[in-house]
Backbone bond lengths (Angstrom), bond angles and torsions (degrees), N, CA, C in turn:
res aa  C-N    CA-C-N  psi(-1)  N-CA   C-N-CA  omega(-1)  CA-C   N-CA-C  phi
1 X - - - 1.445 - - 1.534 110.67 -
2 X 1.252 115.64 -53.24 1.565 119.28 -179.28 1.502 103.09 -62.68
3 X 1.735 132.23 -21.12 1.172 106.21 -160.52 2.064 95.97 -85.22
4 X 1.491 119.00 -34.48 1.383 137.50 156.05 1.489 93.54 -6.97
5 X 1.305 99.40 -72.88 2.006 113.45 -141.97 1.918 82.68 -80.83
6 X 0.573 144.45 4.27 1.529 138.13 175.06 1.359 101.04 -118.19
7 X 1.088 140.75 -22.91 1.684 139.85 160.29 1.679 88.62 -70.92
8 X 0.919 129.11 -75.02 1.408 116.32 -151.92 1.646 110.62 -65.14
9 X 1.449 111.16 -28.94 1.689 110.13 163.86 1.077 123.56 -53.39
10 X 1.673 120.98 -47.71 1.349 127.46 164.55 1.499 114.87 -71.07
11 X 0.946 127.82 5.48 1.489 110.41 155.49 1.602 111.46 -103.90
12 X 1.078 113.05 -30.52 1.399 114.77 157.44 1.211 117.08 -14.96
13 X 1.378 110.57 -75.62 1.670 153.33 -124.35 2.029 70.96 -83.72
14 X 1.268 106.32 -84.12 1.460 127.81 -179.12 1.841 109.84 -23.71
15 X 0.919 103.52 -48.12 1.373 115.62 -176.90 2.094 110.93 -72.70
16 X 1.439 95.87 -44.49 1.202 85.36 177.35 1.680 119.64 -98.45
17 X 1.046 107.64 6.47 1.365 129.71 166.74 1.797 103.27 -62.70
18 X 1.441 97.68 -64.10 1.507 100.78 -172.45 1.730 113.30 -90.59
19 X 1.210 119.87 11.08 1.449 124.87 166.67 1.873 102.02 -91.54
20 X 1.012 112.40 -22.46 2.027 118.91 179.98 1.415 92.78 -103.19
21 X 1.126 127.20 24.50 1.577 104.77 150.95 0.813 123.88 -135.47
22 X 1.432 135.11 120.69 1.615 161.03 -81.39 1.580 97.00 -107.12
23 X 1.486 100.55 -34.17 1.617 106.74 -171.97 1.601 121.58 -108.91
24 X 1.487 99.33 22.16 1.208 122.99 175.72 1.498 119.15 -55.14
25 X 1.703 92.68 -73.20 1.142 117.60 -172.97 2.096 104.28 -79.30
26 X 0.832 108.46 -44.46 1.689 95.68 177.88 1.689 119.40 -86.45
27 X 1.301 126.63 37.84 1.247 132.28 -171.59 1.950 95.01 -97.81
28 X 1.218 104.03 133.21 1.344 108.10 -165.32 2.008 97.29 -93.81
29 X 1.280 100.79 163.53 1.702 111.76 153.46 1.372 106.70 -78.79
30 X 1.335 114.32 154.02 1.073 124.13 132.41 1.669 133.68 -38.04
31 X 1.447 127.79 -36.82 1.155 134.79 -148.85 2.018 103.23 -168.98
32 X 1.246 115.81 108.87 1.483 106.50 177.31 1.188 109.45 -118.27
33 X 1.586 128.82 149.29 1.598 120.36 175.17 1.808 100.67 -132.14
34 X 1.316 106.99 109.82 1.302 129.10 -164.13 1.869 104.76 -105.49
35 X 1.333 133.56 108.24 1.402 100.43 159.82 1.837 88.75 -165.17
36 X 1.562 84.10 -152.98 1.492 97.62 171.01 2.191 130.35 -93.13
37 X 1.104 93.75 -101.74 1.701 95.69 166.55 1.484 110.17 -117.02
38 X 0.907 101.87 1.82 2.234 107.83 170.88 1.481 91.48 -83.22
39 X 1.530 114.44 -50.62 1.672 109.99 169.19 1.145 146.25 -51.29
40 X 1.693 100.20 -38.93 1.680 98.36 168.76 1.584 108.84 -68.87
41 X 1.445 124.01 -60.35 1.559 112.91 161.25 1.201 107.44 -2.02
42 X 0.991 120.37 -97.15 1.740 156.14 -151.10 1.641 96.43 -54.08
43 X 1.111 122.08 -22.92 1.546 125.34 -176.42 1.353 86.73 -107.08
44 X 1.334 139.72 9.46 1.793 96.03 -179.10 1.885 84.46 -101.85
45 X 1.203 123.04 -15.89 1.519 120.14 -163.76 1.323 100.60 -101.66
46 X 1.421 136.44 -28.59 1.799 142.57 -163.62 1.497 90.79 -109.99
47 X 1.656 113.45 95.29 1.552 127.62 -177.07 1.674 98.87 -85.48
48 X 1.380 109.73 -25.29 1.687 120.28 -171.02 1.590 100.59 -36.50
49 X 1.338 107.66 -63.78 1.258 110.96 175.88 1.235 148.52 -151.22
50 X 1.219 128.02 161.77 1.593 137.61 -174.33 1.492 112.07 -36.26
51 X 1.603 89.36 119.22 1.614 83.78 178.21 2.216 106.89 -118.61
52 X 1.415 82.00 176.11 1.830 74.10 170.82 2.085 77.76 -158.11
53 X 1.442 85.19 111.12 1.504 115.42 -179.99 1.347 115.59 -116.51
54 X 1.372 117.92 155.15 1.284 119.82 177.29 1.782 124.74 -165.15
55 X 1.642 122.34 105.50 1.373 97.92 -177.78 1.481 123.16 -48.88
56 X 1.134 114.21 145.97 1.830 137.54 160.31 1.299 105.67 55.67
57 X 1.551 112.11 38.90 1.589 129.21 131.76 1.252 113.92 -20.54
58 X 1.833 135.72 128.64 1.164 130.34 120.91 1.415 118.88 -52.96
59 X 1.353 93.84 163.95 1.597 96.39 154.78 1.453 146.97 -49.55
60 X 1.460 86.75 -51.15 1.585 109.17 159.34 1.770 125.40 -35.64
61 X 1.868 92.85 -52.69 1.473 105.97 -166.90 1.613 102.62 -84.80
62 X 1.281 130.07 -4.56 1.000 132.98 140.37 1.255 139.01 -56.11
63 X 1.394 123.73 -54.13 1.369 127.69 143.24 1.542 128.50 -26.64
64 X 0.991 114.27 -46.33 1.218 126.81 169.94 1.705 122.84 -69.61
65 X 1.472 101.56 -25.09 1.317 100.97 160.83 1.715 138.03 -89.64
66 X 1.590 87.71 2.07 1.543 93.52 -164.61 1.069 108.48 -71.83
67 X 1.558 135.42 179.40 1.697 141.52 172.63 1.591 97.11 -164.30
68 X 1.225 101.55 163.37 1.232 133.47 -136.99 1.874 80.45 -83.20
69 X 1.574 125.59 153.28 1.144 141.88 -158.95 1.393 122.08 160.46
70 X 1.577 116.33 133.60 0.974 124.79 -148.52 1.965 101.60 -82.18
71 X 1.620 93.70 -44.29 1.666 106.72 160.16 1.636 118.71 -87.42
72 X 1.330 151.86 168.65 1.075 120.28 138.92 1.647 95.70 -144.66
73 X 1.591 93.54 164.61 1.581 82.30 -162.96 2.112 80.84 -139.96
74 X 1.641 87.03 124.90 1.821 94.64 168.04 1.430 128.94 -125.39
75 X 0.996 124.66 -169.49 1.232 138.02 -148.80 1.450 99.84 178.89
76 X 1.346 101.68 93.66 1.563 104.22 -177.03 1.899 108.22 -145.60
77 X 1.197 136.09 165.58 1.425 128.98 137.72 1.768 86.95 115.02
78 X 1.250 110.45 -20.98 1.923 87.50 -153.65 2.248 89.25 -87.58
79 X 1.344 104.25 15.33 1.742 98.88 169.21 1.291 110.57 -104.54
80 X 1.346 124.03 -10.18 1.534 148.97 177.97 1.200 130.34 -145.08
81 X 1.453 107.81 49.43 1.288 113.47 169.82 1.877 118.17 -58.99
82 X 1.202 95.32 -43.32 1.894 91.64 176.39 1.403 125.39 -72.58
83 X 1.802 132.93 -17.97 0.997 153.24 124.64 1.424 104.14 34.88
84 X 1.255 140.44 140.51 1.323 135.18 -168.76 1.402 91.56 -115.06
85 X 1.195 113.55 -39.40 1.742 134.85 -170.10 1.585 119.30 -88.88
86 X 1.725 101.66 -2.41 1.200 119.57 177.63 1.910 119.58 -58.92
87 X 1.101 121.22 -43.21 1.454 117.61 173.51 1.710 92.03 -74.10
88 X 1.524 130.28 -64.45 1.152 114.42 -173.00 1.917 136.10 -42.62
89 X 1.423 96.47 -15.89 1.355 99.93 172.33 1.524 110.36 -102.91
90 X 1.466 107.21 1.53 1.732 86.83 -173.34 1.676 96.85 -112.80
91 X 1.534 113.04 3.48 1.662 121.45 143.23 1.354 129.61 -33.53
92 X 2.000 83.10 -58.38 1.974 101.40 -158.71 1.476 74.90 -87.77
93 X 1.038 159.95 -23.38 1.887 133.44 177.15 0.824 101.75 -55.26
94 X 1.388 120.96 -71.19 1.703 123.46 178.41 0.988 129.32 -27.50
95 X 1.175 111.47 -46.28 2.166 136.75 -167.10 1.587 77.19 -78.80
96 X 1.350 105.79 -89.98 1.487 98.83 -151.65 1.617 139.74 -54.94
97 X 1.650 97.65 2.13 1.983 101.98 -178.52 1.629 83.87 -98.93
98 X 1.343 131.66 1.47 1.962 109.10 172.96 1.308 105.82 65.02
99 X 1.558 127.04 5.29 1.256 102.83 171.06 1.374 148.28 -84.98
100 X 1.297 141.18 177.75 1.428 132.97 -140.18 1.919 88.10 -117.93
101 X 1.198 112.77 -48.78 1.388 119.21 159.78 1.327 127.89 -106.39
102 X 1.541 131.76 134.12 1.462 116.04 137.40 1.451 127.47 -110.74
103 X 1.068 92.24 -177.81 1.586 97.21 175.21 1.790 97.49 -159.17
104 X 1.577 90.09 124.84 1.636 113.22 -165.39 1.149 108.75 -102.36
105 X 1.638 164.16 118.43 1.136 175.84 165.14 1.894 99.06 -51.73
106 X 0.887 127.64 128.47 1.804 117.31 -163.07 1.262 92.13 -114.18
107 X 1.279 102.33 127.81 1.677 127.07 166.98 1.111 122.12 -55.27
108 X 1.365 140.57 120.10 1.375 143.10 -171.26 1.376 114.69 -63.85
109 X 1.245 105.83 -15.48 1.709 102.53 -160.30 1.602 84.53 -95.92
110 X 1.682 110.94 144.17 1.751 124.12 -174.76 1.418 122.15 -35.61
111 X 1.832 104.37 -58.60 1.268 107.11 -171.17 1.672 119.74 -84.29
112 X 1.331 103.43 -11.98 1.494 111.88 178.87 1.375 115.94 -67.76
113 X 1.830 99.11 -30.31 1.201 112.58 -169.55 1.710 110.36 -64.47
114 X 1.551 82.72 -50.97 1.914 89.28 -162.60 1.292 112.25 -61.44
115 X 1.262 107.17 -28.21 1.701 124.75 -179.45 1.642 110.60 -51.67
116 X 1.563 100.10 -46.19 1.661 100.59 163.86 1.116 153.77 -69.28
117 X 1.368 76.94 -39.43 1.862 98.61 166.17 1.458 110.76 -89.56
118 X 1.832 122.97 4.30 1.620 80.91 149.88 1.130 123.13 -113.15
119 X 1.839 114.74 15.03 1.271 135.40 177.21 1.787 106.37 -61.89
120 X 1.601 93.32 -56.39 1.357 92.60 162.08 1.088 140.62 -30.82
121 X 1.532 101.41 -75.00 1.625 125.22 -167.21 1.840 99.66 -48.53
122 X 1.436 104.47 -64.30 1.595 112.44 162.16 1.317 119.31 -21.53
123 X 1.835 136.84 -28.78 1.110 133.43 -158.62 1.633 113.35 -155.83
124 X 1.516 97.66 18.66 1.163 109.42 175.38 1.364 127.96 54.26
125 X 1.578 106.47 5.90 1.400 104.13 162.48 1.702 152.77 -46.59
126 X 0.873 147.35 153.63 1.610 119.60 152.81 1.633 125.27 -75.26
127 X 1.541 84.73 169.38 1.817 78.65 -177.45 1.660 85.45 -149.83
128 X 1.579 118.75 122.60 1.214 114.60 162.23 1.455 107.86 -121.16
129 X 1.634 114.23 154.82 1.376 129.90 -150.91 1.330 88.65 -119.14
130 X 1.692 141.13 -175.16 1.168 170.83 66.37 0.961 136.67 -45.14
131 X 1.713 115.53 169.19 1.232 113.21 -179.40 1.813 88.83 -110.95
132 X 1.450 84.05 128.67 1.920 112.95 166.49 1.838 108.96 -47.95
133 X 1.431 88.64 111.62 1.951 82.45 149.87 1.596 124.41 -48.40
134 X 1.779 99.81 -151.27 1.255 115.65 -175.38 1.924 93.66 -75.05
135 X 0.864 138.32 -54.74 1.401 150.71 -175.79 1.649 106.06 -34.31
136 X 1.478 114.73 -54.62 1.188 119.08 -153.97 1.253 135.04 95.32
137 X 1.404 120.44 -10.45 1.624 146.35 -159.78 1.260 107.94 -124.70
138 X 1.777 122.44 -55.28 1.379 126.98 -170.89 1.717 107.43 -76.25
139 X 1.425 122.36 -160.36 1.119 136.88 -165.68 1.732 88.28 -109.19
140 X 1.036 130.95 159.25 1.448 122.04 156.54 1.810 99.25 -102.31
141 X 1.205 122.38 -11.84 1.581 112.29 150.26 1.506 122.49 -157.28
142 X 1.400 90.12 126.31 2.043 98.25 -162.67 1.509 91.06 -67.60
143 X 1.202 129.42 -29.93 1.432 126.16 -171.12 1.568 108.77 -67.89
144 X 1.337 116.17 -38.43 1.373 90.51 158.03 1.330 148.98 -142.28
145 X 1.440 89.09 47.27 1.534 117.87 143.26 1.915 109.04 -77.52
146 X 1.195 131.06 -41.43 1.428 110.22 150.79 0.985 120.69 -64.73
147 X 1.214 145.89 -42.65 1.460 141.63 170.01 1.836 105.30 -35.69
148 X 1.250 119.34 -46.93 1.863 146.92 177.48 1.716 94.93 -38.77
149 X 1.856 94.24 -68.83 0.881 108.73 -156.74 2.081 137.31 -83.58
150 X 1.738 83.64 -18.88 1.546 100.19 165.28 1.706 107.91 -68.86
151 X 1.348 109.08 -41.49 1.695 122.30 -161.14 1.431 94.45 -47.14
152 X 1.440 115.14 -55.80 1.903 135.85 -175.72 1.124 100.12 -48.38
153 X 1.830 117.41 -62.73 1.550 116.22 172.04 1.082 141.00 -27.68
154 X 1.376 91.33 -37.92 2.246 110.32 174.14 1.486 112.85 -42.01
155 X 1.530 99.85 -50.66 1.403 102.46 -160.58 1.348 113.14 -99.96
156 X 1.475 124.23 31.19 1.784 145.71 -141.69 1.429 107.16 -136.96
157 X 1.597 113.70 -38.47 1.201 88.80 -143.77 1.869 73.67 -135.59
């Protein structure tokens, strides 16, 4: 029993050790993969890196998932393409992962699209596209749209 309560003190101890240090919480990845359901795809084949994916993501709820990364790579807009707040949230993604590059996966639907690519163009990002499945929305292959998207990585990270 005493040895229990001294495992769980020392993890305590450990935990709040690394919650009081300053550079805890803002220490970036190397590599982030942020989006909606183009993302989970895109995360089951791009092992490089950590993703936080989710089907039929807004934009918004994307934002909210982002973290700080030196690359970051999204997939956002094609659940809110009509979105009024739609370029304004795919700003604060940008702003808020600190990263030095992205690279944005482009939404099939028109206005989502342009919205990205001039977010891009604005920040010198990349933006690689696919070819649409049967849907029109998905990838007709996530494999190589990672294949797309590691190649970019080369010269990223």
């Amino acid at each position: 029993m005493r040895n229990k309560f001294l495992l769980i003190v020392s993890l305590f101890a450990l935990l709040l050790v690394g919650a009081c240090d300053p550079s805890f919480a803002t220490k970036s990845r190397k590599c982030f993969l942020v989006g909606d359901s183009i993302g989970v795809g895109l995360s089951w084949h791009l092992k490089t890196c950590p993703a936080s994916a989710k089907v039929g993501l807004s934009s918004k709820a994307v934002l909210k998932r982002t973290e700080p990364a030196d690359v970051l790579i999204v997939s956002a807009g094609s659940n809110d393409p009509d979105n009024k707040r739609l370029e304004a949230n795919l700003k604060a993604i940008r702003d808020k992962s600190g990263a030095t590059a992205v690279i944005w996966i482009e939404p099939r639907h028109k206005r989502a699209s342009a919205i990205v690519r001039k977010i891009a163009q604005r920040n010198g990002d990349l933006v690689i596209s696919f070819k649409a499945g049967k849907d029109r929305v998905h990838p007709r292959s996530y494999k190589r749209l990672a294949r797309d998207v590691a190649q970019s990585l080369k010269g990223l990270l």
